[in-house]
C-alpha positions in Angstrom: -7.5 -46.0 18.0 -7.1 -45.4 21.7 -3.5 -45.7 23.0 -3.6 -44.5 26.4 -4.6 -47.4 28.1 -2.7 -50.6 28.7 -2.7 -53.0 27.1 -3.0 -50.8 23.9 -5.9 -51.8 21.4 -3.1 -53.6 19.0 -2.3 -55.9 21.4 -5.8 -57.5 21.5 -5.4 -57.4 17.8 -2.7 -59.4 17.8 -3.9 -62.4 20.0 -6.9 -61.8 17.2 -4.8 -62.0 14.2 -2.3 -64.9 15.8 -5.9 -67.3 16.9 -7.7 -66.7 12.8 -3.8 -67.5 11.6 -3.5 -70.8 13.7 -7.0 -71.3 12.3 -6.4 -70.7 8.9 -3.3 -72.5 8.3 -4.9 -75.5 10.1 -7.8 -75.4 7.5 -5.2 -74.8 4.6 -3.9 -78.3 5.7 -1.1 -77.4 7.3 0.1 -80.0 9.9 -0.2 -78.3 13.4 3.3 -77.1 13.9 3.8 -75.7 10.1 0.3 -73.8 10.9 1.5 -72.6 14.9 4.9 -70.9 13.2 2.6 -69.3 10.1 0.6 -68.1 13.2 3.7 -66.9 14.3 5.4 -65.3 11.3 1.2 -63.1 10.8 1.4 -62.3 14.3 4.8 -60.6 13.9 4.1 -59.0 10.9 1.2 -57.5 12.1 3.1 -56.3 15.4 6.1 -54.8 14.0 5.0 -51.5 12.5 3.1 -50.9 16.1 5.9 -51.7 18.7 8.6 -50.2 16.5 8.7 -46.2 15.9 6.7 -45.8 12.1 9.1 -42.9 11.8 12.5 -44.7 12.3 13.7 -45.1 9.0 17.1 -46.0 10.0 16.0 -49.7 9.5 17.9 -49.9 6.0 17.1 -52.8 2.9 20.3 -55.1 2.5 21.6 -55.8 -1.0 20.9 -58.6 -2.6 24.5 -59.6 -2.3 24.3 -59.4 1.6 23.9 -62.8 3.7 20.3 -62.9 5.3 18.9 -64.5 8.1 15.6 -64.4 7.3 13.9 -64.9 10.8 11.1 -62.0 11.2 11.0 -63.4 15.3 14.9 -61.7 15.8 14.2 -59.1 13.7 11.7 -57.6 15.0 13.4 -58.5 18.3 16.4 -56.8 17.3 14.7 -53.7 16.2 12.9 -53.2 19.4 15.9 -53.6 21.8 17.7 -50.8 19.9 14.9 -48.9 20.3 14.3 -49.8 23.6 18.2 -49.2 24.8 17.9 -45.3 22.9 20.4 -46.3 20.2 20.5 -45.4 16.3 23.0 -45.9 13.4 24.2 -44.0 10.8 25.4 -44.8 7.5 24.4 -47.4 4.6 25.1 -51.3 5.4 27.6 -52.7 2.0 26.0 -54.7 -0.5 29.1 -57.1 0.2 28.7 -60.5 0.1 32.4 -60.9 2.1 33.0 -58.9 5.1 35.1 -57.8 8.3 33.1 -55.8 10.7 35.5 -54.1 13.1 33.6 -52.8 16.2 35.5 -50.2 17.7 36.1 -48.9 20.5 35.5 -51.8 22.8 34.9 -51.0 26.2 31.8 -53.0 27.1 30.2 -55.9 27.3 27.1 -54.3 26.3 29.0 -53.5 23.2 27.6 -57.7 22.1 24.0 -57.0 22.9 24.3 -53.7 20.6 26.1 -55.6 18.0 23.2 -59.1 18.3 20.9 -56.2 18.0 22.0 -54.4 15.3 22.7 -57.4 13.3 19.3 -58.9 14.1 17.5 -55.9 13.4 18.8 -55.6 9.8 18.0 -59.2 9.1 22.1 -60.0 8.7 23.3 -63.2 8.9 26.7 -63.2 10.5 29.4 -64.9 12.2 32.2 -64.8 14.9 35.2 -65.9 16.3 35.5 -68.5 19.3 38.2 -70.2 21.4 38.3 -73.4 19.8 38.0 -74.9 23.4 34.3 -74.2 23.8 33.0 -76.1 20.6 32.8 -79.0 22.8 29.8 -81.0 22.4 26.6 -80.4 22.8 28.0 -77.0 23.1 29.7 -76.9 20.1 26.9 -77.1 17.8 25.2 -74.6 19.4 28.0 -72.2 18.7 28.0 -73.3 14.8 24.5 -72.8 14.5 25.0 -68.8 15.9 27.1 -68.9 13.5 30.4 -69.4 15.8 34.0 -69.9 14.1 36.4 -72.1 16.6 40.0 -70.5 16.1 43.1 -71.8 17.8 44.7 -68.4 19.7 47.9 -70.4 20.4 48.8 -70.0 16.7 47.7 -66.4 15.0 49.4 -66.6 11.9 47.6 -70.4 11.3 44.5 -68.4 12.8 45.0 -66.0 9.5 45.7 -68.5 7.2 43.0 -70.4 8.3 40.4 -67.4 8.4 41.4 -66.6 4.7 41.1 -70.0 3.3 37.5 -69.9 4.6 36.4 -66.8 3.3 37.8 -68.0 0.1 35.9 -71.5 0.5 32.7 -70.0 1.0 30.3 -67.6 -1.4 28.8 -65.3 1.9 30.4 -65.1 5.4 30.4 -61.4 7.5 32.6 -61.5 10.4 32.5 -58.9 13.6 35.5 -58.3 14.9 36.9 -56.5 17.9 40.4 -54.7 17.0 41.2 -54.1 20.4 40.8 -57.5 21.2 39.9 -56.5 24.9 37.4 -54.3 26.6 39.5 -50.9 28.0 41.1 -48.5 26.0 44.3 -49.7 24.7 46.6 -47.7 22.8 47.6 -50.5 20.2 45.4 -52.2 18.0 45.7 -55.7 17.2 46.4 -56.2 13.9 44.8 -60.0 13.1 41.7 -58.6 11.3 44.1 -56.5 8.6 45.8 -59.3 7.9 42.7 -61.6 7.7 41.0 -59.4 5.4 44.3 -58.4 3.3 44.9 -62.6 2.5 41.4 -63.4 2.1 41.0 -59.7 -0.1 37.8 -58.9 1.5 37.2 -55.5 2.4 36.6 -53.6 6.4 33.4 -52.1 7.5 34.4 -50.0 10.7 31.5 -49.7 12.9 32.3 -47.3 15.0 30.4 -46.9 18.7 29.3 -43.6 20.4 28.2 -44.1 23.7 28.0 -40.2 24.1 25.5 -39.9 21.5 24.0 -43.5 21.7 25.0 -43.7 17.8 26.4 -46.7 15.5 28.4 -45.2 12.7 28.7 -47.2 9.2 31.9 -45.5 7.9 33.0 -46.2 4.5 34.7 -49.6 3.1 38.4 -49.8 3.6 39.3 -51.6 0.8 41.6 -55.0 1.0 43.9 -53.5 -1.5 47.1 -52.5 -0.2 49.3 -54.2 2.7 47.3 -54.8 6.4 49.0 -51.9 7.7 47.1 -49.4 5.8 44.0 -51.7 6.0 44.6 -51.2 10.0 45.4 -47.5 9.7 42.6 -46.6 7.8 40.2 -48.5 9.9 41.6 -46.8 13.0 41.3 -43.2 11.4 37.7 -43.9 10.9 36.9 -44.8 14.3 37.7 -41.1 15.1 33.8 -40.3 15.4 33.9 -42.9 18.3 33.4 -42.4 22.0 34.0 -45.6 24.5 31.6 -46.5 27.5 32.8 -44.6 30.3 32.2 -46.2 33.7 
């Protein structure tokens, strides 16, 4: 197949495959919007392997414990923006059902669209933390349906209590949280996501950033057990391999 020209070969293919899926659907008696997003989900499939690198095998199955979002549209999305942006990861994603995710070191705003990436591109459903003073409405159920947590900062240790109870109320929930709690380099962690995950006994995936090497590091599990000062001392002794944004 000849690549050097643009648009490639595949990407007549595509408008091909996504007009005889419409098609199909259409005469499988699918209403016209069911048979548009099966047109959709064919088209994707069949693009995927071609935009994306067929040797990147970084692109890891989740456990069948792990909370899924099943939406082949961000995935694929999400692979090709790390791809595009010159990033990789290292290490194996948890087959947890309950986790933290502590993204360290913070010193970015394009530390989010890694993390949306990253998350999208593995097919993970996940959640985060809000100020509860922008789940106002309609905006507010935008927010939930991200996957957005309100949290009231005035109070932390109601904030913990309140964290752990809904860990404990639901069967799969992953969380990313920033230790730092600001972008900068800060000598002091904050120590709300020890204590969160040492109430609700859930264990800490650092995910460590390299802008140096343009690399996402899985480290190991810190484990719940124990008090939240070793969860946080552990956590920050993995983020060793780390490497802020320097601007």
């Amino acid at each position: 197949m000849n690549e050097s020209r643009w648009p490639p070969e595949w990407a007549y293919r595509a408008f091909d495959v996504a007009h005889s899926a419409r098609h199909a659907g259409l005469s499988q008696g699918l209403i016209p919007g069911d048979a548009i997003g099966w047109a959709i989900r064919q088209t994707v499939s069949f693009l995927e392997p071609r935009i994306l690198n067929p040797e990147q095998k970084q692109w890891q199955p989740l456990g069948p414990r792990v909370p899924r979002r099943n939406n082949p549209i961000t995935r694929m999305l999400g692979r090709l923006g790390l791809r595009l942006l010159g990033w990789r990861m290292q290490g194996q994603w948890p087959n947890e059902p309950k986790l933290i995710v502590a993204l360290a070191p913070h010193s970015s705003n394009m530390d989010f669209i890694l993390s949306v990436a990253v998350f999208w591109g593995l097919n993970l459903r996940t959640s985060f933390l809000a100020k509860k003073s922008l789940f106002w409405f309609p905006l507010g159920a935008i927010m939930r349906g991200l996957g957005g947590i309100p949290i009231d900062r005035s109070s932390p240790h109601g904030m913990v209590d309140d964290l752990a109870e809904h860990f404990r109320s639901v069967n799969q929930l992953v969380i990313g949280i920033t230790p730092e709690g600001t972008r900068g380099g800060v000598s002091t962690w904050k120590s709300g996501f020890a204590r969160i995950a040492a109430a609700a006994e859930v264990p800490v995936l650092p995910a460590i950033v390299n802008y140096e090497e343009r690399m996402i590091y899985f480290q190991p599990l810190v484990s719940a057990e124990g008090s939240s000062e070793t969860i946080l001392e552990k956590t920050r002794a993995a983020a060793s391999v780390g490497s802020p944004r320097s601007h």
